[in-house]
ChimeraX commands (.cxc) that place a marker at each C-alpha (Angstrom):
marker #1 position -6.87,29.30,-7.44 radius 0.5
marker #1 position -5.54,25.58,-7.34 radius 0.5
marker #1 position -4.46,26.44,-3.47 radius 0.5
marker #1 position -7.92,27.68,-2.96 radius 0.5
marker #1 position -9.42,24.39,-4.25 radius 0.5
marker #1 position -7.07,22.27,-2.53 radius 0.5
marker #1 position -7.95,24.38,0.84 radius 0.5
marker #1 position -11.35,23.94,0.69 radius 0.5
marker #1 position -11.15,20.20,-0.50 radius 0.5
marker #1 position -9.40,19.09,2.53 radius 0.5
marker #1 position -11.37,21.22,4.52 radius 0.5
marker #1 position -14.49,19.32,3.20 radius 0.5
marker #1 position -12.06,15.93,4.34 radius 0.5
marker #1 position -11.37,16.92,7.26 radius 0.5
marker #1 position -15.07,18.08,8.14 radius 0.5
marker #1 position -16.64,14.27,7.42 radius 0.5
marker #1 position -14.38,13.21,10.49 radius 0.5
marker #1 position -15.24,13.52,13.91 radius 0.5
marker #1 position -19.38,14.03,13.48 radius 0.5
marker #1 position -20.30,11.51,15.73 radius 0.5
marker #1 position -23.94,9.84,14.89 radius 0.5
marker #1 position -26.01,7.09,15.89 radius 0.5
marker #1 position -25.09,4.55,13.22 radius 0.5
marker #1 position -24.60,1.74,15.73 radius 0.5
marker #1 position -22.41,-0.93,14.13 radius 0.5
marker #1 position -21.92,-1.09,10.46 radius 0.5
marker #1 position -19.04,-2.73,8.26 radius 0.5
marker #1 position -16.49,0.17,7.21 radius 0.5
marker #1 position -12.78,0.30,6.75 radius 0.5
marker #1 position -10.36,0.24,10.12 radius 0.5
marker #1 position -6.80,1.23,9.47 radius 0.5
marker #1 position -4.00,-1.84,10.31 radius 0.5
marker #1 position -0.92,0.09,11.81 radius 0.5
marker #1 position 2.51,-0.72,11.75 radius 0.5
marker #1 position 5.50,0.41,13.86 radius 0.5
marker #1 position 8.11,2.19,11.08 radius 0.5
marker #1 position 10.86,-0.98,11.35 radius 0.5
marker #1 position 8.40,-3.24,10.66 radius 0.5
marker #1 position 6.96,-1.15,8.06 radius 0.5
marker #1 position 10.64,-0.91,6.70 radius 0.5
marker #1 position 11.29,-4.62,6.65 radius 0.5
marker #1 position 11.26,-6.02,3.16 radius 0.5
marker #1 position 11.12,-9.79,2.99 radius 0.5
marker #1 position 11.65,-12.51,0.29 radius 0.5
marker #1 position 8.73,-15.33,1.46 radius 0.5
marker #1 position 7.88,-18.54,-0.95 radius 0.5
marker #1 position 4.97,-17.90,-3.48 radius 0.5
marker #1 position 2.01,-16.64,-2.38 radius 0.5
marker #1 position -1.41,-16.34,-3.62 radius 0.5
marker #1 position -2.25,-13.80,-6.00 radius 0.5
marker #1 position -5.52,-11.72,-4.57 radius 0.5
marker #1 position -5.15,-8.25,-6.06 radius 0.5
marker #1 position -2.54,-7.46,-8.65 radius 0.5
marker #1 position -1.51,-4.32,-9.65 radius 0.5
marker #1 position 1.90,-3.05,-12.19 radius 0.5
marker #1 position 3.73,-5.50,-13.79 radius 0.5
marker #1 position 7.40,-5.34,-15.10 radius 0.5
marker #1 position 9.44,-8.07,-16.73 radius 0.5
marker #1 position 13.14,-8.41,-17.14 radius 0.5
marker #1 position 15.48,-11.49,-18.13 radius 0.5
marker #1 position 12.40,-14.09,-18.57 radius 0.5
marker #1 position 10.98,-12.83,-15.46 radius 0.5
marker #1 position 7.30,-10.97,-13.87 radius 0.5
marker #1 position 7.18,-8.61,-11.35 radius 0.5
marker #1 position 3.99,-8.71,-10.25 radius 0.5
marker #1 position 2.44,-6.05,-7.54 radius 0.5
marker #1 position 0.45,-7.49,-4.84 radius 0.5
marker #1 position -1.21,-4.27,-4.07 radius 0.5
marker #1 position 0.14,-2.51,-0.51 radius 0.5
marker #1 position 1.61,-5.99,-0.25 radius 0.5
marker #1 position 4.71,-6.89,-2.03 radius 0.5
marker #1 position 5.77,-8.27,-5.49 radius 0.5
marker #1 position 5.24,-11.60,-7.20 radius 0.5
marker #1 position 8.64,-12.82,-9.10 radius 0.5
marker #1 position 6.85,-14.92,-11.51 radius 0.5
marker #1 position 9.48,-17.11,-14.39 radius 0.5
marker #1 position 8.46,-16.73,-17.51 radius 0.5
marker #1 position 10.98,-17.91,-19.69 radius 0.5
marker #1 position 8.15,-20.19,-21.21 radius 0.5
marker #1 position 4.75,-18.13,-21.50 radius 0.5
marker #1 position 2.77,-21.27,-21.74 radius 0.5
marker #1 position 4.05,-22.02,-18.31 radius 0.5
marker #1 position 4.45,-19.25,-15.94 radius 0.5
marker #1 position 6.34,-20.33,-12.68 radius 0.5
marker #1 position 6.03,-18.90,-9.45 radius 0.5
marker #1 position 9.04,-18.22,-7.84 radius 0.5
marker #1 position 9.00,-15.91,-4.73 radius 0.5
marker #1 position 7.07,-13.21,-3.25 radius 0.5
marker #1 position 8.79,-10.46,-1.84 radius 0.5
marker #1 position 7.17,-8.71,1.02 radius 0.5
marker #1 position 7.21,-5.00,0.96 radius 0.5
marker #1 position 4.65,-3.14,2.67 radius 0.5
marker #1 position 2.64,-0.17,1.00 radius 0.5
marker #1 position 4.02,-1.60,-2.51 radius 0.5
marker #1 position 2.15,0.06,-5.77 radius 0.5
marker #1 position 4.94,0.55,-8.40 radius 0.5
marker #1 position 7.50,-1.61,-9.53 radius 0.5
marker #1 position 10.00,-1.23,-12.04 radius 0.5
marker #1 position 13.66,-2.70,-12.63 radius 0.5
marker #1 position 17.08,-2.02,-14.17 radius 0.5
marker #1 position 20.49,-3.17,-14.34 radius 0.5
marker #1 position 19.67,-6.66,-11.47 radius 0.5
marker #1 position 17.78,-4.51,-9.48 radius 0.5
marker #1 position 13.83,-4.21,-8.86 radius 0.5
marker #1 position 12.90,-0.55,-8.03 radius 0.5
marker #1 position 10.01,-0.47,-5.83 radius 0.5
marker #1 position 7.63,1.87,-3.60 radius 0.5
marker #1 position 7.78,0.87,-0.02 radius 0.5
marker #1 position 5.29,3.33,1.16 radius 0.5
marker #1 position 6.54,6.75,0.74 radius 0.5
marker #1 position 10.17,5.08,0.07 radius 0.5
marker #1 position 11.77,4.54,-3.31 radius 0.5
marker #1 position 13.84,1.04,-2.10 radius 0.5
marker #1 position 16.07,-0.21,-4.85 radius 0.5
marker #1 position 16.40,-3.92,-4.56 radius 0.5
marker #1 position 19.28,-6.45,-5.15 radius 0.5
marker #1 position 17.32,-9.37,-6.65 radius 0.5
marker #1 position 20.19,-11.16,-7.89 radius 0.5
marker #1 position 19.76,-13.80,-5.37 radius 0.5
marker #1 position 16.11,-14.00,-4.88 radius 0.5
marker #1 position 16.14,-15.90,-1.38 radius 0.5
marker #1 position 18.31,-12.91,0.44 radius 0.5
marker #1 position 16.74,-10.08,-1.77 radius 0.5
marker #1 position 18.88,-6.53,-0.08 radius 0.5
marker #1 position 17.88,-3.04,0.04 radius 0.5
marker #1 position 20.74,-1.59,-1.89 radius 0.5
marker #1 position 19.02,2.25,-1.53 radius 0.5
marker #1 position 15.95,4.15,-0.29 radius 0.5
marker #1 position 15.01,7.48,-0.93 radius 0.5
marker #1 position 13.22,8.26,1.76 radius 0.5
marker #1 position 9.24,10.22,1.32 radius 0.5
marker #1 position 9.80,10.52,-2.19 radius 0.5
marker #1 position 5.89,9.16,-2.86 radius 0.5
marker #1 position 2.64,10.55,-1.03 radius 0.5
marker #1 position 2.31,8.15,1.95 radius 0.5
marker #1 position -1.03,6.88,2.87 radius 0.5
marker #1 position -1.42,9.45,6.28 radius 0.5
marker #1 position -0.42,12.17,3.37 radius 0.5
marker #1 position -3.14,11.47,1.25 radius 0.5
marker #1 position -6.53,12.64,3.05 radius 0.5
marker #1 position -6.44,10.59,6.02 radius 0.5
marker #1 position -8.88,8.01,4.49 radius 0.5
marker #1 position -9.09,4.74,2.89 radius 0.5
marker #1 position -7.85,5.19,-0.63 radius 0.5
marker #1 position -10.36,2.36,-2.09 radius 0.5
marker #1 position -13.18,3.65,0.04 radius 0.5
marker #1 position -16.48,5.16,-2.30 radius 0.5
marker #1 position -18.58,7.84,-1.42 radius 0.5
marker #1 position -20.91,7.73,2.05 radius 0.5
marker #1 position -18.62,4.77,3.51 radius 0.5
marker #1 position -17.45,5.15,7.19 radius 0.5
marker #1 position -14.07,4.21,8.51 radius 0.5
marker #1 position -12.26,4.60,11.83 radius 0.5
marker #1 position -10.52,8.19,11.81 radius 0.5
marker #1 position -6.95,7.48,12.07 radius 0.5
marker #1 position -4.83,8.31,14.86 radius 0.5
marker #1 position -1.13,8.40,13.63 radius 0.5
marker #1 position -0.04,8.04,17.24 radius 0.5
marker #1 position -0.37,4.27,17.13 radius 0.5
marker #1 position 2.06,4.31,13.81 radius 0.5
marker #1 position 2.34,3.91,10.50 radius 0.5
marker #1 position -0.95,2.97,8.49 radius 0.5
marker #1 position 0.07,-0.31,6.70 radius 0.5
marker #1 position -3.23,-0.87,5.26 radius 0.5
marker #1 position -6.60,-0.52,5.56 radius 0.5
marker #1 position -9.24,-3.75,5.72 radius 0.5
marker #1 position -13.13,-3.55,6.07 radius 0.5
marker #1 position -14.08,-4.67,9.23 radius 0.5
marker #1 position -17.15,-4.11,11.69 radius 0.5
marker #1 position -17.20,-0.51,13.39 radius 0.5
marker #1 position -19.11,0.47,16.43 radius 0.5
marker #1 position -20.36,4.31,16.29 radius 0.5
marker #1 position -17.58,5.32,13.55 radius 0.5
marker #1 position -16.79,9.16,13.52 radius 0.5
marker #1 position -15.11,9.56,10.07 radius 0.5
marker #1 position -16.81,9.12,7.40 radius 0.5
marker #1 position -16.63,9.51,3.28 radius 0.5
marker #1 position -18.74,12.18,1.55 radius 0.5
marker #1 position -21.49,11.28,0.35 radius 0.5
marker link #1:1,2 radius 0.2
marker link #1:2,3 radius 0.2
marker link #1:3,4 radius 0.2
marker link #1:4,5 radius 0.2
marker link #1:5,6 radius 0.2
marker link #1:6,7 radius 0.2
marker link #1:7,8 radius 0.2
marker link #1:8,9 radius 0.2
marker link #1:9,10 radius 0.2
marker link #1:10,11 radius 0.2
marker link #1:11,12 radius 0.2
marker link #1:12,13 radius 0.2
marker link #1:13,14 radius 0.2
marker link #1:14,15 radius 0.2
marker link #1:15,16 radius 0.2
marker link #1:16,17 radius 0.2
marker link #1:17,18 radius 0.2
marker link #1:18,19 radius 0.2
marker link #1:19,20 radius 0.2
marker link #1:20,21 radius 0.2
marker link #1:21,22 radius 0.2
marker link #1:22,23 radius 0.2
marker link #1:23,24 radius 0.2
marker link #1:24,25 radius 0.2
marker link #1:25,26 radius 0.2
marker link #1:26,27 radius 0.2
marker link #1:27,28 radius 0.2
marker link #1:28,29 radius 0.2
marker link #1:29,30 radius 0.2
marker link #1:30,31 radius 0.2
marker link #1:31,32 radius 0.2
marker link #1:32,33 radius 0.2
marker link #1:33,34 radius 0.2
marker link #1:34,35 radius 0.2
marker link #1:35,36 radius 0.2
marker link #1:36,37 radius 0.2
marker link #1:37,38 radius 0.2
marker link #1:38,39 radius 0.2
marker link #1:39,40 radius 0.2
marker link #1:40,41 radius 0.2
marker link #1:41,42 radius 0.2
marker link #1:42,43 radius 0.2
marker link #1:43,44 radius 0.2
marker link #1:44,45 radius 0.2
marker link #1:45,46 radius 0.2
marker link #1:46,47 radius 0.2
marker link #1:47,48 radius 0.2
marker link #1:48,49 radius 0.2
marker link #1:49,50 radius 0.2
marker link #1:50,51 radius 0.2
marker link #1:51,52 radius 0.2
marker link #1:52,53 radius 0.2
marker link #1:53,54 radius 0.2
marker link #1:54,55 radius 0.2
marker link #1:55,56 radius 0.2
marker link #1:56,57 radius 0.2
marker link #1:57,58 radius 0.2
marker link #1:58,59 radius 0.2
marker link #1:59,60 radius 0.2
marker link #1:60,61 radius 0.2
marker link #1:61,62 radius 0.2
marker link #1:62,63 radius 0.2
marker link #1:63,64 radius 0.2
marker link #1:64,65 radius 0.2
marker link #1:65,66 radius 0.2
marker link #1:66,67 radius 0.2
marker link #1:67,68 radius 0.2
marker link #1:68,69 radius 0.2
marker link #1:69,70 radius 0.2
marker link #1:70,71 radius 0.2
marker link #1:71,72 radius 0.2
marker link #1:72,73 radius 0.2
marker link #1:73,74 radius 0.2
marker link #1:74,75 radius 0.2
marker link #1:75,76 radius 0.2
marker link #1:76,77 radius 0.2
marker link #1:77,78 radius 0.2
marker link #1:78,79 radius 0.2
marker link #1:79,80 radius 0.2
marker link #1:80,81 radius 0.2
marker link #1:81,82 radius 0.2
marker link #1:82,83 radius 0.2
marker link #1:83,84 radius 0.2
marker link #1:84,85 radius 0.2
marker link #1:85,86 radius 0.2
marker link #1:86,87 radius 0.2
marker link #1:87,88 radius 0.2
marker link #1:88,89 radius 0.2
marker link #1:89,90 radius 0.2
marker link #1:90,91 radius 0.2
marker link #1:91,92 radius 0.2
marker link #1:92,93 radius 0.2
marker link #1:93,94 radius 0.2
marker link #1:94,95 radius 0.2
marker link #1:95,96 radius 0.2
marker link #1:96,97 radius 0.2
marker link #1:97,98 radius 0.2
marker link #1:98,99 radius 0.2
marker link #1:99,100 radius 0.2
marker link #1:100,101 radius 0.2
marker link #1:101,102 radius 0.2
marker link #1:102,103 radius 0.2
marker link #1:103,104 radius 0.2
marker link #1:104,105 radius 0.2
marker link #1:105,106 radius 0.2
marker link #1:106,107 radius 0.2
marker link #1:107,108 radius 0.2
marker link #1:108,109 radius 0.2
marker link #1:109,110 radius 0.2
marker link #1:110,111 radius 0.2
marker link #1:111,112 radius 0.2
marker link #1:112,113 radius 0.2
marker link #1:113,114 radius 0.2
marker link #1:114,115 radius 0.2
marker link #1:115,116 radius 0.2
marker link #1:116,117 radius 0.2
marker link #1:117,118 radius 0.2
marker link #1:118,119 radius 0.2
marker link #1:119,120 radius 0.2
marker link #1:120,121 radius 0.2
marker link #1:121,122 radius 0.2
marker link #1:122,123 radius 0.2
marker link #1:123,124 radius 0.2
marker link #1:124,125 radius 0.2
marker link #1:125,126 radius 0.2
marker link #1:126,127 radius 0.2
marker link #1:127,128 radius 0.2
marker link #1:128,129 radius 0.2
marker link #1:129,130 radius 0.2
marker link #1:130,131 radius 0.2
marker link #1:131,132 radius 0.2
marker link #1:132,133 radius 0.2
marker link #1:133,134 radius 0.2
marker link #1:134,135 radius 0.2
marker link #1:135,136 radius 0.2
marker link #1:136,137 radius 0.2
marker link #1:137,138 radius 0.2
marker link #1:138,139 radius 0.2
marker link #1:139,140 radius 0.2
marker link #1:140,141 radius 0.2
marker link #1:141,142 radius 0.2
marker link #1:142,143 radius 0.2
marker link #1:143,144 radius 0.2
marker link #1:144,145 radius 0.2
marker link #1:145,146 radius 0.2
marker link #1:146,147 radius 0.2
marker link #1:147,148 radius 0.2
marker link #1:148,149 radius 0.2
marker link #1:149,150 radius 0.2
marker link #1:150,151 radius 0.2
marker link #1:151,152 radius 0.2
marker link #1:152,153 radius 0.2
marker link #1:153,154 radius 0.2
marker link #1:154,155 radius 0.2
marker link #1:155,156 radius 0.2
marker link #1:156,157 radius 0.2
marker link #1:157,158 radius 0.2
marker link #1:158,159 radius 0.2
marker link #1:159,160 radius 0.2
marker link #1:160,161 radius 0.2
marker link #1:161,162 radius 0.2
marker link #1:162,163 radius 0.2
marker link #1:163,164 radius 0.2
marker link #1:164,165 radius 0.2
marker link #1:165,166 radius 0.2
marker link #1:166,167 radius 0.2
marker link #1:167,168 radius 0.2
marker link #1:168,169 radius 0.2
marker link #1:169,170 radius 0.2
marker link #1:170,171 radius 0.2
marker link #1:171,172 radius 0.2
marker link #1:172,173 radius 0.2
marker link #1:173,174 radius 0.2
marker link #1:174,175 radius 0.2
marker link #1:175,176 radius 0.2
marker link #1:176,177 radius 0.2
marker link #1:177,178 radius 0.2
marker link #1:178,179 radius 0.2
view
């Protein structure tokens, strides 16, 4: 029964893309691709702005912040009434975060990436476990924050790995969200 559902479900999906119409040029949601070593590369940067923050862990009077599909925000907060920015590490398709024993375990896309933080300017990838989460291509093919009737450009996986995907204008889409 459950295969049944999913069948038909993705069938439904799959259906909303390629229907070509006459919508002329409206704002929807345009995948930003990636080639896999970039999408592999995990960098430590200087603070950045937080924009949209997701899971939070804390360890040894420090945050770990998610930047949603961005990275993590190491945040010192040894003194709550004045929270410190430290770094912000880079990691691509980043959602969950959790750490243990010096190291920050982290989603980088489908990846589970164990990180060395114990020197925060040369963070290293001590392990990955590679596909071990749904990657974005796995997961319908469509925006994950998209809502229901919006259009976006149908992906085409042979330009890479989908990194992210930003609104943007779109000229005669042919994917689009049921309504």
């Amino acid at each position: 029964m459950i295969r049944l559902f999913a069948a038909i479900l993705l069938g439904t999906i799959l259906s909303a893309c390629g229907k070509k119409g006459s919508t002329g040029e409206v704002t929807g949601w345009r995948p930003v691709y990636a080639g896999e070593a970039e999408y592999k590369m995990i960098r430590s940067l200087p603070p950045q702005p937080i924009v949209n923050a997701g899971k939070i862990a804390y360890a040894s009077g420090r945050l770990f912040m998610v930047e949603k599909n961005k990275g993590v925000h190491v945040v010192q907060y040894a003194d709550p009434a004045s929270p410190v920015k430290e770094r912000f590490l880079e990691i691509p398709g980043c959602y969950e975060v959790s750490y243990k024993g010096g190291y920050l375990i982290v989603n980088n896309g489908a990846d589970l990436v164990s990180l060395d933080i114990s020197q925060p300017g040369a963070v290293r990838v001590a392990s990955r476990l590679a596909k071990v989460f749904r990657s974005i291509q796995e997961a319908g093919n469509m925006p994950p924050d998209a809502v229901a009737g919006e259009y976006f450009e149908c992906p085409d996986m042979l330009r890479g790995v989908i990194l992210r995907w930003e609104k943007a204008p779109l000229r005669e889409p042919a994917c689009r969200t049921l309504p």
